[in-house]
N, C-alpha and C positions, 0 to 999 in steps of 0.2 A: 667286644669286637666280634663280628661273625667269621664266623670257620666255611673255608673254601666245601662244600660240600662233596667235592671231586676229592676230598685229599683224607676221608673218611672209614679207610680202612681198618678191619680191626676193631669198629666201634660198632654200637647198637641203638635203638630208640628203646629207654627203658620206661614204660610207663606208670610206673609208680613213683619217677620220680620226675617224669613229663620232660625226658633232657635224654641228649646223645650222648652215653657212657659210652670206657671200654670194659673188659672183664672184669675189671678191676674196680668198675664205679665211677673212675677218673672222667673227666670232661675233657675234652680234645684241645689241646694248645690253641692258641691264637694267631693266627697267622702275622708273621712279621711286617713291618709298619711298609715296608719297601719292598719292591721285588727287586732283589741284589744287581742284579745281571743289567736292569732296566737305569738302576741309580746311577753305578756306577761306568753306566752308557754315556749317560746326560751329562753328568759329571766330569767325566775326561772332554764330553766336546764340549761345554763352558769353558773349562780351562785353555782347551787348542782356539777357540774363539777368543779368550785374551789372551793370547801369545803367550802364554804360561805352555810352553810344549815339554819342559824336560817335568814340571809337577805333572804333567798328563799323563808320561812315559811310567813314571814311578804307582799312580793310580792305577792302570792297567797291569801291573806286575802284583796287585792286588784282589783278594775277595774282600766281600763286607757282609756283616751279620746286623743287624737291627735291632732294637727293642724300645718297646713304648715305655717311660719313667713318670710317674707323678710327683712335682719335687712339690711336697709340703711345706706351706708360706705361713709365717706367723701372724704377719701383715701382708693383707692383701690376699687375690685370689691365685691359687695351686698354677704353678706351673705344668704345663706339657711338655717335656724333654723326649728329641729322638737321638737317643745313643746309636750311634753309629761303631761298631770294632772294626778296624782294617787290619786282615791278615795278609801281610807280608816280608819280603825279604829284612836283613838286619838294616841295612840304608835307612830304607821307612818305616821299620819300628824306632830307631834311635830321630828319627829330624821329628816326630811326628808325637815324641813325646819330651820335645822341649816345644812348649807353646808360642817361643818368639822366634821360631822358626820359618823361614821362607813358605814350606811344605804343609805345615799346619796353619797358617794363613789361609794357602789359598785352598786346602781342602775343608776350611770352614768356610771360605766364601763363597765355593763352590755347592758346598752342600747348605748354607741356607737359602740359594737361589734355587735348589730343587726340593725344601723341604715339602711334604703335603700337606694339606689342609688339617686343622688341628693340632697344629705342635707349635710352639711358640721358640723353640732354638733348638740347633744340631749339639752334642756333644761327641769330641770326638774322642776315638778311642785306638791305641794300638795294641795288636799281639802279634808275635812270630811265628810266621807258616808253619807249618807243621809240613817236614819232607819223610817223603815215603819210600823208604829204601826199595832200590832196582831191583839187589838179587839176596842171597842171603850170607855172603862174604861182602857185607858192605863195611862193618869194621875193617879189615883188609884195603878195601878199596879207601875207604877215607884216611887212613893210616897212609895209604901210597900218595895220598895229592897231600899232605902235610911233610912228606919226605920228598918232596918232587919227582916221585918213582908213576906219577899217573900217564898210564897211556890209553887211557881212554879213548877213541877215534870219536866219540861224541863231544864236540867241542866244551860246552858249556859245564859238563861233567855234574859236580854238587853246587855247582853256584844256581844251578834251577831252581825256580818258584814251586814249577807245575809238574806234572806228568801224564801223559795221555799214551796209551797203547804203551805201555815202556819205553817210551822216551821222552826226555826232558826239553822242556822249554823254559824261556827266561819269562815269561809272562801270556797273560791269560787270550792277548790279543793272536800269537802266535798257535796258542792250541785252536783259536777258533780256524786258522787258514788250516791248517794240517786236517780238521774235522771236514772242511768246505774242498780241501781235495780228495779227501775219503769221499764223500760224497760225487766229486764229480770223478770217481774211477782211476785217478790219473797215479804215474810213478813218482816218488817221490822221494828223498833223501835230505833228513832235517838238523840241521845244526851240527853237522859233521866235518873233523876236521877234513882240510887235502893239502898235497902239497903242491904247489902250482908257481908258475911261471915259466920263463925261459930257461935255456940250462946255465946259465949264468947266471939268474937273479932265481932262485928256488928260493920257495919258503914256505910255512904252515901258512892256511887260509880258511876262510870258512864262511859258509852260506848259511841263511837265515832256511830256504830252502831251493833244493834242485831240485828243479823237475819235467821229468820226460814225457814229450808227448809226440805220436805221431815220428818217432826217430829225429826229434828233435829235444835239443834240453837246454834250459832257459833258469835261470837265478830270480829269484821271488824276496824280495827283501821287508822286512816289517820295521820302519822309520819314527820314530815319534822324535827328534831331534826337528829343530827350524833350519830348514835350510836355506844358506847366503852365499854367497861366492866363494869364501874361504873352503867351507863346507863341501859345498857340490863339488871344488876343484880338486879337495882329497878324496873322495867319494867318487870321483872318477878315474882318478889313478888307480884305487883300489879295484875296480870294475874291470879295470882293462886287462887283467889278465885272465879274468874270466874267457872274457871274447879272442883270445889271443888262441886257447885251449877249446874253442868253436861253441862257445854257449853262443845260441842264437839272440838271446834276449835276457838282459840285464834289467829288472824294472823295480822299483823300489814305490812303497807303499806308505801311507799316513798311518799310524797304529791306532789313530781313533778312530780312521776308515774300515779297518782289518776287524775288530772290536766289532763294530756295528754293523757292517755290511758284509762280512766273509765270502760269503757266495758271491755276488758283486766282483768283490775284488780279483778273486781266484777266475770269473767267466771272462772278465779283463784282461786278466795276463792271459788264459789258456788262446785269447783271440788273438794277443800280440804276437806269441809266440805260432801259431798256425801262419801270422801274413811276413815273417820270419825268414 
């Protein structure tokens, strides 16, 4: 398979032995069969195209790694296998390695609608995320949320997948809006508890993200649930006390939308929130 020529650092053209080594002699990896980011793009939106939206939610709270397998046929000619690993939380490493599972269904139907040309079947594969402690009393800290001593003000706390700028998110959909408001300069406060309501109905709450613009602040939410009238009518109870405490704008998002189109989504809300 040929090597991205842009991704060649560190190596050389050795002409004795007429091949791109590094110091070492070694020939350069091959590039993975998929571009991660691109698969499991297509991926989540096959699944939200068959109304499969909560297998979507959980695909997005995931990475994936690749590799090309030749399985060896006694009979007959060699298979082509693309091994696919999904790294993520324990939910989808445990549904994803029992095979007659809802989740590894549809992430194998999914992923042989976008196999590429030359493979003859997806295998799928799970492993658990690997999290990156925040600070360096994170023994301390995870001691505190198994004693119910966590007062974390970051909502989501250790239940996060990801991490970006030191802080956590629940999935990969979410770092990409938090990147897309970095980008478009804006204030911003993510997955943080508050305590909100009236003075008689207080309680803990918490935003996917707040964000200020213009001495305006407005609730940006990342959704991959189907929404039906049950739904939207708790989803708006929930809402209203945003607006009670003067968020101008309350706006909730598709997380295969957020995924693929970040910037999109974020010039969307920033335009809601300005006619606000």
């Amino acid at each position: 398979m040929a090597t991205d020529n842009d991704n060649l650092e560190g190596y050389h053209f050795d002409y004795d032995t007429d091949s791109v080594v590094d110091s070492n002699g070694n020939p350069p990896p091959d590039p993975p069969p998929v571009d991660p980011d691109r698969f499991v793009a297509s991926m989540a939106r096959f699944l939200i195209e068959g109304d499969e939206r909560e297998e979507a939610r959980l695909l997005l709270a995931c990475t994936v790694e690749s590799e090309a397998h030749t399985e060896r046929q006694d009979y007959g000619p060699d298979c082509e296998e693309l091994i696919l690993i999904f790294y993520g939380p324990r939910k989808v490493y445990d549904l994803l390695r029992d095979q007659s599972s809802n989740l590894y269904g549809a992430f194998q139907h999914a992923a042989e609608a976008m196999m590429p040309p030359g493979f003859d079947y997806p295998v799928i594969r799970a492993r658990a995320a690997i999290v990156v402690p925040n600070s360096a009393d994170w023994r301390n800290e995870l001691l505190a949320v198994l004693d119910g001593r966590d007062v974390d003000n970051q909502a989501i706390g250790f239940k996060a997948t990801r991490t970006y700028e030191g802080l956590r998110f629940r999935s990969e959909s979410e770092i990409r809006i938090a990147q897309a408001l970095d980008r478009a300069g804006v204030m911003y406060v993510a997955n943080c508890r508050s305590r909100i309501g009236s003075a008689d109905r207080r309680r803990n709450c918490e935003a996917d993200f707040l964000v200020m613009l213009d001495s305006k602040w407005g609730v940006l939410e990342v959704d991959g649930e189907q929404w039906h009238a049950g739904l939207a009518a708790r989803d708006h109870e929930r809402d209203r006390p945003f607006h009670f405490h003067g968020a101008a704008k309350v706006q909730r998002f598709d997380a295969g939308e957020c995924f693929e189109n970040p910037d999109a989504v974020v010039q969307k809300f920033l335009a809601l929130l300005r006619k606000s």
